[in-house]
Backbone as CSV, one residue per row, in Angstrom:
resi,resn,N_x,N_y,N_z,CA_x,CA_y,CA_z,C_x,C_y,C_z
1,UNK,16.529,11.966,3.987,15.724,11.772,5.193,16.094,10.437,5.840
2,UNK,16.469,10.118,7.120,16.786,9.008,7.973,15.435,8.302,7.794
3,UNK,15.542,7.121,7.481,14.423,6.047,7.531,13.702,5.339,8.787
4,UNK,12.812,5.640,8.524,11.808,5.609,10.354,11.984,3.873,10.751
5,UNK,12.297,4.147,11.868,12.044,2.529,12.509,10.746,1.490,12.722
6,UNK,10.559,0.926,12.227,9.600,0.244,12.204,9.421,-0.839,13.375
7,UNK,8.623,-1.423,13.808,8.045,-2.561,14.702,7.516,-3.549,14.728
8,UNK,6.622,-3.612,13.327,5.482,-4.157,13.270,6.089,-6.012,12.759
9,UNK,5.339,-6.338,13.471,5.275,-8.133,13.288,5.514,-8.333,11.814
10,UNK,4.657,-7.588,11.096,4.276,-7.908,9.678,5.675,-7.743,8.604
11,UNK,6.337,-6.620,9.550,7.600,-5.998,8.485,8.505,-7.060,7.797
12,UNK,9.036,-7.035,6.846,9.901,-7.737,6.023,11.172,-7.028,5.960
13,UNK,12.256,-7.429,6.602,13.267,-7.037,7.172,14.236,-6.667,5.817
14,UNK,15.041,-5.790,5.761,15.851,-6.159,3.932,16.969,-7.107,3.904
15,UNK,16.605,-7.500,2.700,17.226,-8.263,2.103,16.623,-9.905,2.671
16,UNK,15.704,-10.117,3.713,14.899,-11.272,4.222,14.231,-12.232,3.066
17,UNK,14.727,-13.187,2.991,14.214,-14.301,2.224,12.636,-14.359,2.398
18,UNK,11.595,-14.211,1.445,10.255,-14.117,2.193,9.601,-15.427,0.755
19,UNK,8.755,-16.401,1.706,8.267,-17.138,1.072,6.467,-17.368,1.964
20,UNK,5.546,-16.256,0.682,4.360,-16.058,1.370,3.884,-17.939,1.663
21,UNK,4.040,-18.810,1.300,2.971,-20.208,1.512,3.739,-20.420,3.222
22,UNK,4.289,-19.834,3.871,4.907,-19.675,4.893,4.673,-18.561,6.366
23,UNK,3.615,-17.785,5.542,3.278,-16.515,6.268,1.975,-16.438,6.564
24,UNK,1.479,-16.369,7.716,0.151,-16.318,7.886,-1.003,-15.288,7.846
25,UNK,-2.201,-15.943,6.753,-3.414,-15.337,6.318,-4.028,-14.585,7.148
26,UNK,-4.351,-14.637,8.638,-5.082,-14.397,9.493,-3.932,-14.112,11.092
27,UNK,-4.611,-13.159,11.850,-3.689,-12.667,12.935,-4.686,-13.413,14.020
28,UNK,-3.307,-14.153,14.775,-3.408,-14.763,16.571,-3.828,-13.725,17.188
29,UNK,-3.488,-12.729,17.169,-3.399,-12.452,18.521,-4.196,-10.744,18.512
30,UNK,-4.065,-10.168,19.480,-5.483,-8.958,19.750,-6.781,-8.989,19.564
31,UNK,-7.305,-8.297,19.411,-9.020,-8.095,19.492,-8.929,-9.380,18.842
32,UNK,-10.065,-10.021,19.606,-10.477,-11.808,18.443,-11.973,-11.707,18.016
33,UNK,-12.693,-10.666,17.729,-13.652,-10.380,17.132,-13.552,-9.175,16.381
34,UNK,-14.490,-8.859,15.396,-14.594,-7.610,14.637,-15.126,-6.572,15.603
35,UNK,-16.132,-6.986,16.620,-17.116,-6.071,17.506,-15.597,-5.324,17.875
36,UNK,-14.795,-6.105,18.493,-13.786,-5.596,19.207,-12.907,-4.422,18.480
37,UNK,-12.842,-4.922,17.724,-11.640,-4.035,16.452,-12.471,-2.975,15.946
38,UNK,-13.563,-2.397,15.741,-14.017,-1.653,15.073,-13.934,-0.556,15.923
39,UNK,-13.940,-0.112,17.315,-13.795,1.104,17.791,-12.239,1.544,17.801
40,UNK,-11.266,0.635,17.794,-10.621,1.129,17.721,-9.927,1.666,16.370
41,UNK,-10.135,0.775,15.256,-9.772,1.749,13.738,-10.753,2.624,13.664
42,UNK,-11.782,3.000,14.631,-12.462,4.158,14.188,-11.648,5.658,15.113
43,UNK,-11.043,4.863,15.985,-10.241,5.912,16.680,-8.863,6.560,16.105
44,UNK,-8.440,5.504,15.323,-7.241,4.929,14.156,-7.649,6.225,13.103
45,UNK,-8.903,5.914,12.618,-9.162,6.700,11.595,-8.726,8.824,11.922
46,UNK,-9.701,8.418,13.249,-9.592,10.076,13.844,-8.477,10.775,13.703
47,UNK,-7.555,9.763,14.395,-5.850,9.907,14.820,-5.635,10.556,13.271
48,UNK,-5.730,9.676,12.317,-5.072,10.095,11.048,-5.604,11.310,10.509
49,UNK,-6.653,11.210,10.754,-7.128,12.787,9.963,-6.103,14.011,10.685
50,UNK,-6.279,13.703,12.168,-5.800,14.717,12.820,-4.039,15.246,12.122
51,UNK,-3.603,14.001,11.965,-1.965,14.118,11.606,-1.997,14.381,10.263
52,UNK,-2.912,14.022,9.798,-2.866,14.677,8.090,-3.349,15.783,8.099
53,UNK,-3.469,16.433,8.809,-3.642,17.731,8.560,-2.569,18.664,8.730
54,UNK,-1.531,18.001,10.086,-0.433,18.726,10.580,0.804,18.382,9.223
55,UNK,0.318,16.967,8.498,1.397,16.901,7.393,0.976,18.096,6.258
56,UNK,-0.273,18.038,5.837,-1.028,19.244,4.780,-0.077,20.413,5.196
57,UNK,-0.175,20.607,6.264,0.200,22.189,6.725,1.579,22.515,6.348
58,UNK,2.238,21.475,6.933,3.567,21.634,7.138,4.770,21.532,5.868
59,UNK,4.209,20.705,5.046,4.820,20.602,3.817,6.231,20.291,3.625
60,UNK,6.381,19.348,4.217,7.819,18.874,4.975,7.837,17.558,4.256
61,UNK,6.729,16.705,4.263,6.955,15.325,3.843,5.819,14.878,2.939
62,UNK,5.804,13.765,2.272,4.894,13.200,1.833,4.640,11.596,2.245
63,UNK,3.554,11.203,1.763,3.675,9.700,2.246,2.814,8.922,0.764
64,UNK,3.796,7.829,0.679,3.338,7.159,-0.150,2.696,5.641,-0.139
65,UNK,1.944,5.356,0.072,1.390,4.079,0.483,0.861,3.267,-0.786
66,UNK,1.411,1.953,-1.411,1.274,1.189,-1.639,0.491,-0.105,-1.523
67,UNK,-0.718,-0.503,-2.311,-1.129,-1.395,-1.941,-0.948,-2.529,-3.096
68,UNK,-0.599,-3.481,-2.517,-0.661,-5.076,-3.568,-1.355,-6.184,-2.834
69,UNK,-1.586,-7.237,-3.741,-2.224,-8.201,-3.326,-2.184,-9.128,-4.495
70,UNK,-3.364,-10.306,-4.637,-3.925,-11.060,-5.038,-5.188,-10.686,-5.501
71,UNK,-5.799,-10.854,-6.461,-6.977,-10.036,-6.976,-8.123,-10.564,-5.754
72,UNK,-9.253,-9.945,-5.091,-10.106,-9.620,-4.401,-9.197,-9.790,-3.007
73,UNK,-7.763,-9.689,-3.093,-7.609,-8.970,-1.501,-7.948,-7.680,-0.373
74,UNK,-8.552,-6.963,-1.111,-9.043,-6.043,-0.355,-8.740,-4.593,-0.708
75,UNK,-7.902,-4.434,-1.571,-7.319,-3.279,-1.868,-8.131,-1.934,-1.645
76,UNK,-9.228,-1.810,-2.575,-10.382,-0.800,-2.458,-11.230,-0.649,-0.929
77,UNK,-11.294,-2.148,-0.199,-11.339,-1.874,0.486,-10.935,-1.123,1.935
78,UNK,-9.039,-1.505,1.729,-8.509,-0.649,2.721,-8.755,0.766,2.858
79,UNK,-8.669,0.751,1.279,-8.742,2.472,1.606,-10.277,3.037,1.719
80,UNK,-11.246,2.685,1.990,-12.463,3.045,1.970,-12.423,2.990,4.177
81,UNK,-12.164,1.934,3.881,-12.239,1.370,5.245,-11.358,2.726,6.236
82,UNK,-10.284,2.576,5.870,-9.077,3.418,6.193,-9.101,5.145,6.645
83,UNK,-9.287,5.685,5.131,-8.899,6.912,4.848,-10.384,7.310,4.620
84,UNK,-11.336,6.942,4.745,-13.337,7.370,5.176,-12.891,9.023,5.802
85,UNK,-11.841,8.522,7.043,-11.891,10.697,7.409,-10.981,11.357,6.920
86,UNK,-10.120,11.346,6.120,-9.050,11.862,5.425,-9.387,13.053,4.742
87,UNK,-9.040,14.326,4.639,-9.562,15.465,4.039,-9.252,15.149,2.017
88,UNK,-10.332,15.081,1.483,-9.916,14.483,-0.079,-8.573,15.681,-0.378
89,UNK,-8.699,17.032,0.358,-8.210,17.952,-0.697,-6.417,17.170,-0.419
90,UNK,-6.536,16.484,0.579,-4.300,16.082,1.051,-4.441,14.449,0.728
91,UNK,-5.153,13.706,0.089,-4.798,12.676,-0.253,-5.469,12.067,-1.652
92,UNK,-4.567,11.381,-2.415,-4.445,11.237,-4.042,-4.654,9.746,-4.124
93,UNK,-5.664,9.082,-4.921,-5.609,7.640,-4.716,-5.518,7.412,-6.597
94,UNK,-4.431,6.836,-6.863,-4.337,6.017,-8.435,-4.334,4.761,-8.669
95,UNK,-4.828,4.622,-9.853,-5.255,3.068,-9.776,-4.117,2.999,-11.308
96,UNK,-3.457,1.490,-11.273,-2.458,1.355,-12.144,-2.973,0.106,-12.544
97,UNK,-3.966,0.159,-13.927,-4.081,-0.798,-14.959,-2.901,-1.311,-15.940
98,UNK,-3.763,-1.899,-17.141,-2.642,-1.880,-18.334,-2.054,-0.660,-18.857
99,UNK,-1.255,-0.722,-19.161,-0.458,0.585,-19.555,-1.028,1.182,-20.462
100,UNK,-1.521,2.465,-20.671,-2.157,2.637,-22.047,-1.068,3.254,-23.039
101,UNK,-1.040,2.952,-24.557,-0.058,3.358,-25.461,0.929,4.391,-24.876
102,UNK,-0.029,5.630,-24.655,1.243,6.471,-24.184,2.056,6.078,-23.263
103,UNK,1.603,5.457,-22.321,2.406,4.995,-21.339,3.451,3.777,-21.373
104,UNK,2.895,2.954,-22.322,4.150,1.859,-22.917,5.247,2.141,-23.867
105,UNK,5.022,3.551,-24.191,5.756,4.031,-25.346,7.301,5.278,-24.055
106,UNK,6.413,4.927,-22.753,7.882,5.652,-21.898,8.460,4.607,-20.922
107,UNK,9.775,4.695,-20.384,9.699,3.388,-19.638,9.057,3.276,-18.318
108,UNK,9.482,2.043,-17.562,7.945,1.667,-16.813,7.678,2.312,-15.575
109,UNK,8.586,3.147,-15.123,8.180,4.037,-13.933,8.023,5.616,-14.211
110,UNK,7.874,5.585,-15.425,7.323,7.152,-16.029,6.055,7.490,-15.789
111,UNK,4.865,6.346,-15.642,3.547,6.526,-15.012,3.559,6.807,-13.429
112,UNK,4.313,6.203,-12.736,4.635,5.853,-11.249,5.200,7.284,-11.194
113,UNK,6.492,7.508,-11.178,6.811,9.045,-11.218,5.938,9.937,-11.321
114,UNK,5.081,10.040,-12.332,4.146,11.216,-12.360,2.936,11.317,-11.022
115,UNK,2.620,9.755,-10.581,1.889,9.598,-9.861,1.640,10.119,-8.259
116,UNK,3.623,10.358,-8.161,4.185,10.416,-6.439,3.489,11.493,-6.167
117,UNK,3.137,11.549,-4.670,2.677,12.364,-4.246,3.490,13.635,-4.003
118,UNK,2.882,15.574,-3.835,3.645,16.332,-3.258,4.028,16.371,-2.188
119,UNK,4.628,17.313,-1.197,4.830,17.217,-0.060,3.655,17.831,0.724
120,UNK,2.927,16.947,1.668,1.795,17.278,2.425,1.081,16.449,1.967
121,UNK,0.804,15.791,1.244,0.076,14.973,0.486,0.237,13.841,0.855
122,UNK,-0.860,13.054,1.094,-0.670,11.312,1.119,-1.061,10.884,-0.168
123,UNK,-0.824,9.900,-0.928,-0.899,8.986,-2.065,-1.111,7.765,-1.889
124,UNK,-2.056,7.171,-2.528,-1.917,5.822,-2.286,-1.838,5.121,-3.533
125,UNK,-1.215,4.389,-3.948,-1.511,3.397,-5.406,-2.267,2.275,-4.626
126,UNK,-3.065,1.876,-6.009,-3.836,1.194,-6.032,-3.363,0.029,-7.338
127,UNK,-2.641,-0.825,-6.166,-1.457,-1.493,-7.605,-0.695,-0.364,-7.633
128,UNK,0.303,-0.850,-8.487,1.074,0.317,-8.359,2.308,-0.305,-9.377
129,UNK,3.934,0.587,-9.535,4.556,0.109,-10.530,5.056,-1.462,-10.111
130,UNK,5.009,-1.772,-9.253,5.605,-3.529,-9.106,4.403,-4.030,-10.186
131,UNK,3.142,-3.609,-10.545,2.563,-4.352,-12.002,3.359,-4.688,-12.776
132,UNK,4.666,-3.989,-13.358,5.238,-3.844,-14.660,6.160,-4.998,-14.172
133,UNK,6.264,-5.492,-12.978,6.944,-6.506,-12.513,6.333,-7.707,-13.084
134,UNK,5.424,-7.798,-11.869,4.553,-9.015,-11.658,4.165,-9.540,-12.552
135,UNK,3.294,-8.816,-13.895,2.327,-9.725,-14.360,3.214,-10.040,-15.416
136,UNK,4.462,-9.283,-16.172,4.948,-10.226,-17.431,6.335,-11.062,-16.858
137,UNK,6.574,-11.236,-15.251,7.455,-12.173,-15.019,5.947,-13.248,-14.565
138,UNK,5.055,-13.644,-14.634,4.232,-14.503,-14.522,3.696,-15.222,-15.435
139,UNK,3.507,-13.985,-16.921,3.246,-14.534,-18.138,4.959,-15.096,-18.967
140,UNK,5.915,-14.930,-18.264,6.926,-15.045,-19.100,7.190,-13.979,-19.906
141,UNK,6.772,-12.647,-20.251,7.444,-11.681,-21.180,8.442,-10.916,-20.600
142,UNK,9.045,-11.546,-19.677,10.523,-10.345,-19.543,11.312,-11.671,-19.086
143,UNK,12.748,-11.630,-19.212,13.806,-12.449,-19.204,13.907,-12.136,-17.781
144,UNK,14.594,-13.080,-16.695,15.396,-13.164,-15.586,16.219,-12.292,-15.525
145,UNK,16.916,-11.434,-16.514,17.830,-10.486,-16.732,17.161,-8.955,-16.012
146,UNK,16.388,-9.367,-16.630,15.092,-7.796,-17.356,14.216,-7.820,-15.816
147,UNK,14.016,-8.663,-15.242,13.125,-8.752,-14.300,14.446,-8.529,-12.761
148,UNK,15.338,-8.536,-12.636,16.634,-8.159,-11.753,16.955,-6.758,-11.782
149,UNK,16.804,-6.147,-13.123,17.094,-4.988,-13.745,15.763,-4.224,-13.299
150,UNK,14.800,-4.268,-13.430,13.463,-3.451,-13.111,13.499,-3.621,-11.433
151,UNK,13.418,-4.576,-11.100,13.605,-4.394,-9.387,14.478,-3.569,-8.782
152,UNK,15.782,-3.740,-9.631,17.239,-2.503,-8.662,16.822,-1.582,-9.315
153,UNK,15.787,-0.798,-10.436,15.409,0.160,-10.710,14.199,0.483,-9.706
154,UNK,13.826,-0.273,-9.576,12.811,0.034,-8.507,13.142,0.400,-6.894
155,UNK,14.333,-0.090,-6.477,15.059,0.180,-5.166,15.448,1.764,-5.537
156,UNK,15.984,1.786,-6.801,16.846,3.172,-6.632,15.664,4.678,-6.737
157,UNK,15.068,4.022,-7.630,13.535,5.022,-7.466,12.875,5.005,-6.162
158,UNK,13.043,4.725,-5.687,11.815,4.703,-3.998,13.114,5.624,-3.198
159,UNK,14.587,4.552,-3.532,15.190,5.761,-2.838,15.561,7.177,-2.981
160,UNK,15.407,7.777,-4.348,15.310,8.917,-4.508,14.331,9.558,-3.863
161,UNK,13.037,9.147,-3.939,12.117,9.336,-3.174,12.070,9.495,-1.737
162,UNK,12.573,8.870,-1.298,13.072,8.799,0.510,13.758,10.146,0.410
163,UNK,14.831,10.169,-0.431,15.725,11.310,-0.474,15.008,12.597,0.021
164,UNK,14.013,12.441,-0.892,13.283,14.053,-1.090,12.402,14.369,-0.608
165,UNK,12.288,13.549,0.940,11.112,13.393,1.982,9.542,12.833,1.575
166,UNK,9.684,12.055,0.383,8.624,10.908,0.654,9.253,9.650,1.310
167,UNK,8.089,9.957,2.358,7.858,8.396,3.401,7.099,7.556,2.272
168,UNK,7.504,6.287,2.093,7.118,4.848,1.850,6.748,3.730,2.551
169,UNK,5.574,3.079,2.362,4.997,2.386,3.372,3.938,1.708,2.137
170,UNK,4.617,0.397,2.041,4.236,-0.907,1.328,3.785,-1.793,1.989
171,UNK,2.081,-2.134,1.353,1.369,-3.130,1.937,1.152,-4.775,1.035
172,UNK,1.480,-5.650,1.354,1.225,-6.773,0.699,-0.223,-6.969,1.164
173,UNK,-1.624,-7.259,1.090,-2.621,-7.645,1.144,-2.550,-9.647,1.238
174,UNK,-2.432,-9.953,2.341,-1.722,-11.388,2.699,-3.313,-12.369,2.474
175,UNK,-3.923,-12.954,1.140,-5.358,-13.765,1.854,-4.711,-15.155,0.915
176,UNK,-5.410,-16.174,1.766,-5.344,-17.597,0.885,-6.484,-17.777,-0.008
177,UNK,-5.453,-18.803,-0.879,-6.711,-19.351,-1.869,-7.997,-19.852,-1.529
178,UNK,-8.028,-20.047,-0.416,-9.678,-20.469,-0.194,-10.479,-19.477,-0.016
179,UNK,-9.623,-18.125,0.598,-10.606,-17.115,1.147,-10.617,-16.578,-0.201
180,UNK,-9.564,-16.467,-1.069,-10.274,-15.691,-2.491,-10.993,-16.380,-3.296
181,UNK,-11.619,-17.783,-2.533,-12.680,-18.851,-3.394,-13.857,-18.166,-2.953
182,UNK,-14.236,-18.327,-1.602,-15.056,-17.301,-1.031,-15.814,-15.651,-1.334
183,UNK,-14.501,-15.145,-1.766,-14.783,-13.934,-1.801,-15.193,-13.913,-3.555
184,UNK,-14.760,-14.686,-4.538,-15.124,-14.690,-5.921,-17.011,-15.628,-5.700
185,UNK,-16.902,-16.394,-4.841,-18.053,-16.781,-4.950,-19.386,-15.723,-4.618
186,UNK,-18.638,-14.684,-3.652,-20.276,-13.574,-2.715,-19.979,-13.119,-4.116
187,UNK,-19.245,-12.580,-4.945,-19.660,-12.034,-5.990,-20.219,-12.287,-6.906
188,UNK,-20.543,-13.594,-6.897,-21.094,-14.374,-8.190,-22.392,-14.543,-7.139
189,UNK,-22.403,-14.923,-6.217,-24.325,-14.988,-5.540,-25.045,-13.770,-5.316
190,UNK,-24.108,-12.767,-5.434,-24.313,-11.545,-4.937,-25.205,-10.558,-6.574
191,UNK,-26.127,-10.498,-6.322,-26.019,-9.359,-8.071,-25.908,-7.979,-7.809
192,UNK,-25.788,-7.356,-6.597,-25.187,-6.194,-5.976,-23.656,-6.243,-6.375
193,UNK,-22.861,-7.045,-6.467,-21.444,-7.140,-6.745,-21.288,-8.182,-8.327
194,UNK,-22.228,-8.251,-9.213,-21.733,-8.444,-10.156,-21.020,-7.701,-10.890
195,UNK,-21.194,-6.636,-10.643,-20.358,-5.604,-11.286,-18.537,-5.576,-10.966
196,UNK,-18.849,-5.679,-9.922,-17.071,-6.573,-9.756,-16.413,-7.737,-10.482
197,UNK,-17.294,-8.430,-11.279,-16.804,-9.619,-11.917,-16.464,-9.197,-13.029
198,UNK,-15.111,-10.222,-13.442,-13.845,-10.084,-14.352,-13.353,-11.016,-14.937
199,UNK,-13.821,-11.037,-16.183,-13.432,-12.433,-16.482,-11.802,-12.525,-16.544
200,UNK,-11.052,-11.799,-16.388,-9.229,-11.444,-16.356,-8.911,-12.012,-14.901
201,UNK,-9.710,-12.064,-13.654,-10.133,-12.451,-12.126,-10.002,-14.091,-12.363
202,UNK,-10.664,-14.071,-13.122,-10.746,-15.939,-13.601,-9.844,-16.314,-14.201
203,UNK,-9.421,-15.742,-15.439,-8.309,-16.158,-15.672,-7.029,-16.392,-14.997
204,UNK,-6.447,-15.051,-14.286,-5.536,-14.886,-13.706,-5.482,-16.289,-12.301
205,UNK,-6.626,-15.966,-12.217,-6.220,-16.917,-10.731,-6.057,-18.546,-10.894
206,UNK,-5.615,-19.026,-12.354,-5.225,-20.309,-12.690,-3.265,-20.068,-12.743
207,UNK,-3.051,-18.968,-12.268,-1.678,-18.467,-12.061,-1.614,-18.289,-11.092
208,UNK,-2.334,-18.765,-10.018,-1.719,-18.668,-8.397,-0.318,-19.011,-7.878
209,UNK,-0.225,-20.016,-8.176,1.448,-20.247,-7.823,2.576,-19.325,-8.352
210,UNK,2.184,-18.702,-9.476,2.916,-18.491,-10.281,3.404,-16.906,-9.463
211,UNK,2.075,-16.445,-9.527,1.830,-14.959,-8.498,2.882,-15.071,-7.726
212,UNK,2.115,-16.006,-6.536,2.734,-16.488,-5.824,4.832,-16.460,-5.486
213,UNK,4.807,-17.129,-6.495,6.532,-17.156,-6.607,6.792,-15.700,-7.149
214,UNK,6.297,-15.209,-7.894,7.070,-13.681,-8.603,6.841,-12.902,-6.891
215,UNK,5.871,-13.444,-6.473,5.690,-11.922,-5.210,6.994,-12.222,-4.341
216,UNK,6.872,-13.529,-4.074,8.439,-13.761,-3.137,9.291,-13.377,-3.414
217,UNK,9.712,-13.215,-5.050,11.066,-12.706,-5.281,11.333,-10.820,-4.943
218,UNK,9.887,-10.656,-5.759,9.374,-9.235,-5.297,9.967,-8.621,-4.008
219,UNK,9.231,-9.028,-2.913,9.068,-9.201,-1.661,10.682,-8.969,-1.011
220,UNK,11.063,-10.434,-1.673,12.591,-10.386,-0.949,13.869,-9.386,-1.738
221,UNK,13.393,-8.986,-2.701,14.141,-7.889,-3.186,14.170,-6.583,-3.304
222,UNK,12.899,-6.013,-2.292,12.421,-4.713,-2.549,12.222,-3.820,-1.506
223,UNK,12.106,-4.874,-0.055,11.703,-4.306,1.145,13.005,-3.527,1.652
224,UNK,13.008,-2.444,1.599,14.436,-1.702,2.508,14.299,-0.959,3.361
225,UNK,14.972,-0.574,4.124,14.697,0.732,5.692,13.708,1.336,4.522
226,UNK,14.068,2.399,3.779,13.421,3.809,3.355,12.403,3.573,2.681
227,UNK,11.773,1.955,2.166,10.618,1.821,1.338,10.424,0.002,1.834
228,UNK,9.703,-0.159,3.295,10.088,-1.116,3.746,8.093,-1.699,3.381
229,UNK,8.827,-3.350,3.078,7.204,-3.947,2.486,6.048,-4.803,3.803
230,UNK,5.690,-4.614,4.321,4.163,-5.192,5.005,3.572,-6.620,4.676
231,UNK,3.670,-7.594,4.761,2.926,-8.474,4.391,1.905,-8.758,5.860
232,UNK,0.859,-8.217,5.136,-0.611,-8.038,6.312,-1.558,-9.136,5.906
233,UNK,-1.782,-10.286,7.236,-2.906,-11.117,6.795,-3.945,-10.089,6.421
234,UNK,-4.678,-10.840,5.792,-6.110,-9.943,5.393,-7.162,-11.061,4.443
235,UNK,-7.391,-12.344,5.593,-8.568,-13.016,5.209,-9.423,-12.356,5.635
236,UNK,-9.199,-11.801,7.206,-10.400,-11.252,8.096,-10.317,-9.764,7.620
237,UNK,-10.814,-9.316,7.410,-10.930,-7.478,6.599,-10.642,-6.736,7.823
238,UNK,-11.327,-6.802,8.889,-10.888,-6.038,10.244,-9.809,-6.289,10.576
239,UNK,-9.276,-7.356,10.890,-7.845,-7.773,10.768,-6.598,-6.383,9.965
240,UNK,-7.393,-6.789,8.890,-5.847,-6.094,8.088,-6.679,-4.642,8.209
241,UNK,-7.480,-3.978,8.561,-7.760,-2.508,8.783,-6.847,-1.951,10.067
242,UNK,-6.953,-3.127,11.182,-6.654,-2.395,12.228,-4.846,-2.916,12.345
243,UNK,-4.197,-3.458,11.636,-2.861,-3.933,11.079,-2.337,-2.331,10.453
244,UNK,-3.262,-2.365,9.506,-2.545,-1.153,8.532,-2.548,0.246,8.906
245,UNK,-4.094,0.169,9.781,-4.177,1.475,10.246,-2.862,1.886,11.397
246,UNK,-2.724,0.990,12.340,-1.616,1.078,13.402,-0.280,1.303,12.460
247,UNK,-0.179,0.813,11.978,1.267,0.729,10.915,1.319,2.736,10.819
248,UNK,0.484,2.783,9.786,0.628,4.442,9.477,0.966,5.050,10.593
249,UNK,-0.421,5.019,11.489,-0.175,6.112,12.735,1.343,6.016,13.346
250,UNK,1.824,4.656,13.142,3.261,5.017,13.897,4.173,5.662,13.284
251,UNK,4.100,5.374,11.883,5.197,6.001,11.094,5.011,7.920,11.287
252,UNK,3.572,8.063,10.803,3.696,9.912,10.953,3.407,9.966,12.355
253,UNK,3.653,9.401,13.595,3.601,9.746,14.842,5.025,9.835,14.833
254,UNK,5.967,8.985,13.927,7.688,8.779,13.829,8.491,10.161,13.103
255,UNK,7.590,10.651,12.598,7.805,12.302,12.000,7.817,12.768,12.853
256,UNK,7.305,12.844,13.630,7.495,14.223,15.145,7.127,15.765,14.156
257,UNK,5.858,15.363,13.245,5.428,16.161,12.854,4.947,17.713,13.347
258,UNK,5.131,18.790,12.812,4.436,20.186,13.804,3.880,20.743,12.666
259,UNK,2.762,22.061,13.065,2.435,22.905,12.305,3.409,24.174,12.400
260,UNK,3.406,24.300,10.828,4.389,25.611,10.789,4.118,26.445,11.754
261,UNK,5.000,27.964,11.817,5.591,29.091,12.538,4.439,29.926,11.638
262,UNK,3.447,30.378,12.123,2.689,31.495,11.450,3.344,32.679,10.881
263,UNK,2.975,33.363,9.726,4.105,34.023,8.829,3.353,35.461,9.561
264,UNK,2.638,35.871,10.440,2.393,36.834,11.119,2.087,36.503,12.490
265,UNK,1.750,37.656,13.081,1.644,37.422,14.950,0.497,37.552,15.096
266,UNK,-0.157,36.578,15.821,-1.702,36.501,15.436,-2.176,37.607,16.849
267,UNK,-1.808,37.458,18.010,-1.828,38.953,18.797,-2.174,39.752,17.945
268,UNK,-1.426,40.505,17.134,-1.441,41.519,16.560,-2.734,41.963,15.605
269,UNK,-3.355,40.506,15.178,-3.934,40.583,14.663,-5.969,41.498,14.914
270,UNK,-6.442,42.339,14.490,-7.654,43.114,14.340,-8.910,42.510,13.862
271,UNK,-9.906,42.261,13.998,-10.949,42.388,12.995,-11.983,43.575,13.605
C-alpha cells in the first residue's frame, strides 16, 4: 500500500533528529479556548464514526493507532474523548502492561502481532510494543546493541503491516514536567481519582530524563512514511483531542474510502 501523505505540524519527518526538551507542550495557534474547540471535535467525532463505518464495510484496510506518552499524559483519555461515537463492534482497544510469563517466554512483538487489528477494524494500543523498548533501555536491561536491534525490528514489523493494508498512525502524548506535577497532584486531592494512583507513577517519574532521552532515540528512529510518529502537545487535553482527531480524519479521508458493490441488485429486490 503507498503511504498516505501527511501535513500535520506535529509529524516527525524520517529519519529527523527529534529532541522532545525542544518541542512544544502546548499549541499557538487555533481555537485559544476549550469553549472553542469542543464543537468542533464533536463534529471530528461524527466525521469518524461516519468513515468507520465505510472502513467496517469495505474491508480493504485497517488502522492502527498508537498511543505513548509519559505516565498521566492522557492516553485513556484520548480515546474516551476521541472514539465516544465509534461503533465498539469495528474498533479494538489493548492495553500493553508487563509482559506476563507467557508472553516473555515469546519474543517481544509476539504480543503486538497478535494484537493488530483486521481489516475494517480500527485498533488502538494503549502503550503498545515500543514498551519492550523504553522501559529496559531506561532501567539499563538491554545493551545499545539489543536496543538498535529491537527498533529495526520494529521498522520492519510496521512495514509488513503497511504491506498488508494496515494504516499506522503514531501518537506521542507531548506534556511537561510541571503539567504531570499537576495532574499527579488532582489525583492525590482528588479521592474520586485515587484509584488512579501508582506507586510505579512515583517511582518511574524520578526517570524523567531518562524517558526522556530513550523517547528521542525512539522517536528519531521509528517515524517512517508507512508508520509515521506524532508528537502532539497535550498539556491542554482539548488541545491534543482536536490535534489527533484532525490527524485521523485526514488520513481515512486519504483512503478515498467507498462502500462495497452490493453482491445483489437491490431493484430487484421484494418484500
Amino acid at each position: 500500500m503507498k503511504p498516505l501523505k501527511h501535513k500535520s505540524p506535529y509529524l516527525i519527518k524520517p529519519h529527523a533528529r527529534v529532541r522532545l526538551g525542544h518541542l512544544p507542550t502546548e499549541i499557538s495557534t487555533g481555537p485559544k479556548a476549550e469553549e472553542a474547540a469542543a464543537p468542533i471535535v464533536v463534529k471530528h467525532r461524527t466525521r469518524l464514526s461516519a468513515l468507520q463505518e465505510v472502513l467496517y464495510a469495505g474491508q480493504q484496510h485497517a488502522v492502527l493507532i498508537v498511543l505513548q506518552g509519559m505516565d498521566t499524559a492522557g492516553k485513556d483519555g484520548t480515546i474516551r474523548h476521541i472514539f465516544s461515537g465509534v461503533n465498539p463492534q469495528g474498533c479494538d482497544v489493548t492495553q500493553f502492561k508487563v509482559p506476563t510469563p507467557l508472553e516473555a517466554r515469546h519474543d517481544f512483538l509476539w504480543r503486538a502481532h497478535a494484537a493488530v487489528p483486521a481489516r475494517g477494524m480500527i485498533g488502538i494500543f494503549n502503550r503498545s510494543h515500543y514498551e519492550d523498548v523504553l522501559s529496559p533501555v531506561v532501567h539499563g536491561l538491554i545493551s545499545r546493541k539489543l536496543t538498535r536491534a529491537r527498533l529495526e525490528d520494529i521498522n520492519e514489523f510496521e512495514s509488513t503491516l503497511a504491506d498488508n493494508g494496515v494504516v499506522i498512525l503514531k501518537f506521542f502524548l507531548h506534556i511537561s514536567h510541571e503539567e504531570q506535577t499537576r495532574r499527579l497532584q488532582t489525583r492525590i486531592d482528588d479521592p474520586n481519582k485515587h484509584w488512579k494512583l501508582s506507586l510505579a507513577d512515583f517511582a518511574e517519574r524520578k526517570f524523567w530524563p531518562q524517558y526522556e532521552e530513550a523517547y528521542d532515540q525512539l522517536l528519531s528512529a521509528t517515524s517512517r512514511k508507512h508508520a509515521p510518529w506524532f508528537v502532539v502537545p497535550a498539556d491542554r487535553k482539548w488541545q491534543r483531542d482536536l490535534a489527533i482527531s484532525q490527524i485521523l480524519l485526514d488520513a481515512l479521508h486519504g483512503l478515498k474510502l467507498k462502500f462495497p458493490a452490493p453482491k445483489m441488485d437491490p431493484a430487484k429486490m421484494k418484500l
